[in-house]
N, C-alpha and C positions, 0 to 999 in steps of 0.2 A: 504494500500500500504506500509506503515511503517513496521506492521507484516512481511511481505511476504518477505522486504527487499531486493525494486527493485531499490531503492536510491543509490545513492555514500555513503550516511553517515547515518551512524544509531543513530537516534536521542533519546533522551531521556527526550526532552520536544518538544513539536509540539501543532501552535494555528496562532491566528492570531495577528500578529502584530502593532504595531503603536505609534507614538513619535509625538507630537504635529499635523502638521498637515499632516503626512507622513505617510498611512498606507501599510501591505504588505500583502495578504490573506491567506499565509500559511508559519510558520517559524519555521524551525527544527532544534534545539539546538544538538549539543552534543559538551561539551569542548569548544575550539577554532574555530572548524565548525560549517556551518551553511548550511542551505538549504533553500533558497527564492524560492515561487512559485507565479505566479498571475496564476489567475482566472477569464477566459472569458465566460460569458453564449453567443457566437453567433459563428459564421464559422468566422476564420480569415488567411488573407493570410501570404504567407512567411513575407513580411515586415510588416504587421502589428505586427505579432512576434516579429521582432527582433525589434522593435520600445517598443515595448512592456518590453524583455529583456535591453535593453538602458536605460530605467526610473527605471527600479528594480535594476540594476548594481546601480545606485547614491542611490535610496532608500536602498538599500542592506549596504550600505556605515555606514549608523548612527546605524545601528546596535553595540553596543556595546561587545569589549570583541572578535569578533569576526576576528579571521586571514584569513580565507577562509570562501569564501561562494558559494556555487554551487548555479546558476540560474536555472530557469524553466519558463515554462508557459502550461496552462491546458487551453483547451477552448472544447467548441461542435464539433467543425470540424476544422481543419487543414491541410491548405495547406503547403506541402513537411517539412512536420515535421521529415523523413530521415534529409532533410538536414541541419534541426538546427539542432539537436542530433550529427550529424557528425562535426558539427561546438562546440561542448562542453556541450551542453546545455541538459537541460529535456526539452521533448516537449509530450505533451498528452493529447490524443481528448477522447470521448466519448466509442470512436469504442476500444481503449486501454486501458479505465478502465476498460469495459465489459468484455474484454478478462480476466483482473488479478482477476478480481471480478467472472470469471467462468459462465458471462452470455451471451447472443450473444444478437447482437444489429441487 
């Protein structure tokens, strides 16, 4: 997804993250940006999304060096994932890897 350059920010180091006891499942550096993503293996609905994005905003926080950080969250299924996207956010299920990855689900 990095290659393809479906992000806001094109990162130049991307892994997973973690500071004591505070981890974050995908962190894309470039510069003063950043790009936080968590990762759900189950169907989650609108609020558990944004409950989801709520704990990565503060996790997002200790992030060092960092000015901006664009949120996300990836899970199996996702309910009205339009409407966090519209709300600022990455939101991406299974069904929208497959598609950027060229393969149908």
């Amino acid at each position: 997804m990095v290659r393809k350059n479906i992000f806001p920010v094109k990162v130049s180091k991307i892994g997973k993250w973690w500071r004591r006891e505070t981890e974050i499942d995908v962190v894309g550096l470039e510069n003063s940006r950043a790009l936080a993503i968590e990762a759900k293996w189950s169907e989650i609905s609108y609020q558990e999304a944004k409950k989801i994005l709520s704990q990565l905003s503060t996790k997002a926080r200790q992030i060092h060096s960092v000015e901006e950080c664009i949120l996300g969250v990836m899970a199996k299924r996702m309910e009205e994932k339009e409407r966090i996207r519209s709300e600022g956010f990455i939101a991406l299920d299974l069904q929208d890897i497959a598609k950027l990855s060229g393969l149908e689900v």
